[in-house]
C-alpha positions in Angstrom: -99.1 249.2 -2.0 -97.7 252.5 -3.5 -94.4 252.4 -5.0 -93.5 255.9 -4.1 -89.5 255.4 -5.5 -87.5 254.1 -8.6 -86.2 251.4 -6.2 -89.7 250.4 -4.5 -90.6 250.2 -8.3 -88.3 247.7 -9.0 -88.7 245.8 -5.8 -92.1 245.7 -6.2 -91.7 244.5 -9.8 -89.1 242.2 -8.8 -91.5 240.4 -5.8 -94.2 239.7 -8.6 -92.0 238.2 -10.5 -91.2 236.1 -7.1 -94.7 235.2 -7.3 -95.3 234.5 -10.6 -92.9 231.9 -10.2 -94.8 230.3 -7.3 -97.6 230.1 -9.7 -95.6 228.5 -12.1 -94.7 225.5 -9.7 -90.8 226.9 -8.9 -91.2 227.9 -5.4 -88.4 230.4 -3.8 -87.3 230.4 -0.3 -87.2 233.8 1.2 -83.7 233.3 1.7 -83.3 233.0 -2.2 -85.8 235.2 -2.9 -84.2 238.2 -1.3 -80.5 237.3 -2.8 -82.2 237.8 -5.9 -83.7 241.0 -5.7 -80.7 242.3 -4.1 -78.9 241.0 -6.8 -80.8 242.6 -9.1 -79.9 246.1 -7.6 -78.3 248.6 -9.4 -74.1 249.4 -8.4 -75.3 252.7 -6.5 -76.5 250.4 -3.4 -73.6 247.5 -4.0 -72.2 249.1 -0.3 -76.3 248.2 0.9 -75.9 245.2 -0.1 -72.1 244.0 1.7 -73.4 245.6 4.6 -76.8 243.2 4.7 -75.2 240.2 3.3 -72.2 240.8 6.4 -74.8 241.3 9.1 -76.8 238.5 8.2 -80.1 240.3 8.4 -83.0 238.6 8.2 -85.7 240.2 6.4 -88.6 239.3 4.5 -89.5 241.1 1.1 -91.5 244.0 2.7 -88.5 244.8 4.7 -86.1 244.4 2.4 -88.5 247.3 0.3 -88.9 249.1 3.5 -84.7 249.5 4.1 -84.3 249.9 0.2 -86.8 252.6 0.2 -85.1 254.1 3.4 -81.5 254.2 1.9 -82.9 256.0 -1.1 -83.5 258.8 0.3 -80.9 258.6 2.1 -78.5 258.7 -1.2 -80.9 261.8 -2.4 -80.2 263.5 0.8 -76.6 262.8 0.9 -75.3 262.9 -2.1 -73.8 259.2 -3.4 -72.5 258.8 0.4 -73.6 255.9 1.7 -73.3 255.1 5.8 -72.7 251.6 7.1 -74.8 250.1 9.9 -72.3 248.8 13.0 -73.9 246.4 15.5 -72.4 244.9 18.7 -70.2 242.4 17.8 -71.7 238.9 18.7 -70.1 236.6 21.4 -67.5 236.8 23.8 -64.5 238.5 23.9 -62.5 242.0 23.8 -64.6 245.1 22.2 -63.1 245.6 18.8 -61.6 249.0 19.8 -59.4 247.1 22.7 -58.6 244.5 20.0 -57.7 246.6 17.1 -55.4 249.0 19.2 -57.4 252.0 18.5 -56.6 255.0 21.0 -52.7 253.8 21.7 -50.6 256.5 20.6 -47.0 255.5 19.1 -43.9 256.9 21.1 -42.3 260.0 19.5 -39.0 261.4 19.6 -36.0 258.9 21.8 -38.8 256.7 22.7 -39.3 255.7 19.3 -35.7 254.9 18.3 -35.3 252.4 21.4 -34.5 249.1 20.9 -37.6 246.5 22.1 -37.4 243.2 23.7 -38.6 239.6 22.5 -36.2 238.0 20.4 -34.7 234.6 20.7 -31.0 235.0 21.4 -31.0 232.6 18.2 -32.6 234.9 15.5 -29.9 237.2 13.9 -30.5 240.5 13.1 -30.8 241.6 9.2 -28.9 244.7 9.6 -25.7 243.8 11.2 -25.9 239.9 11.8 -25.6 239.1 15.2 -28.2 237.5 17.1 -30.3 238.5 20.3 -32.7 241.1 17.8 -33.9 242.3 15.1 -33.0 244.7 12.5 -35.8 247.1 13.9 -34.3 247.2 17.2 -30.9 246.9 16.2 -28.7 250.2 18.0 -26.7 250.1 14.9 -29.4 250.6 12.7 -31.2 252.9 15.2 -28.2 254.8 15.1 -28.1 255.1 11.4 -31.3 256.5 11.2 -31.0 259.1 13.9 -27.5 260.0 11.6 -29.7 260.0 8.1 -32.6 262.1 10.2 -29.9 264.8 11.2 -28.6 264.8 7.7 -31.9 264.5 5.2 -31.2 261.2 3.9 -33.0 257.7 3.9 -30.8 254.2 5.4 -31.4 252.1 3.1 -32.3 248.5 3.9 -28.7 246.4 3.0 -26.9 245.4 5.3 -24.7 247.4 7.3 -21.1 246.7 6.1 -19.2 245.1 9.4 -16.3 246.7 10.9 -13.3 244.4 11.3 -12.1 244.7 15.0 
């Protein structure tokens, strides 16, 4: 087998070592025997190595060498920029783009300084201190900010000093 790289080098070296162990009596599992040699990598393919260890890959020593050898040249090519490999997320459920929220856009303009719904008419608001909301939907505090906005200047987060009737 030719080495043809610095890293199949040190795989290579690193899998005889494997088997000189074998030899020896102390036996490693493939599971443990690939833990080490990716343990044994240098920092420069730490990001190679999260990736497998997330994805559970199974691999046996040749593959491992094979990938290693394949991500190499990919770092020559690239520069230090390493890409991570996505797979389909396994069992059921919502696509991780529905569940994360990605492609909603956030309101802009009025539509953001509405007040929103879901409170308990128990929980008290931090801003002014009455209940039914919440300090981010509070129309007193909305309308502090939309004042600040006009003027340059932040609200700041005590709370709003109430006005005896």
């Amino acid at each position: 087998m030719s080495e043809g790289s610095p890293m199949g080098a040190h795989v290579i070296k690193m899998m005889g070592y494997i088997q000189t162990l074998e030899k020896l009596g102390f036996v490693l599992n493939d599971e443990l025997a690939i833990d080490v040699v990716l343990q044994s990598l240098p920092n420069s393919f730490n990001q190679f190595v999260l990736n497998f260890n997330m994805n559970e890959i199974n691999k046996t020593l040749p593959q491992l060498l094979g990938m290693l050898r394949t991500v190499e040249g990919n770092m020559k090519k690239g520069g230090s920029k390493l890409v991570l490999m996505v797979r389909e997320a396994k069992g059921k459920g919502k696509k991780v783009a529905e569940s994360k929220g990605i492609g909603k856009t956030k309101p802009k303009g009025k539509e953001a300084l509405k007040p929103k719904g879901g409170v308990s008419k128990y929980e008290k608001c931090f801003h002014c201190g009455k209940p039914g909301h919440w300090k981010r939907n509070c129309p007193i505090y909305l309308e502090d900010i939309k004042k600040a906005k006009a003027v340059g200047t932040s609200v700041s987060g005590t709370a709003h000093e109430k006005e005896s009737s």
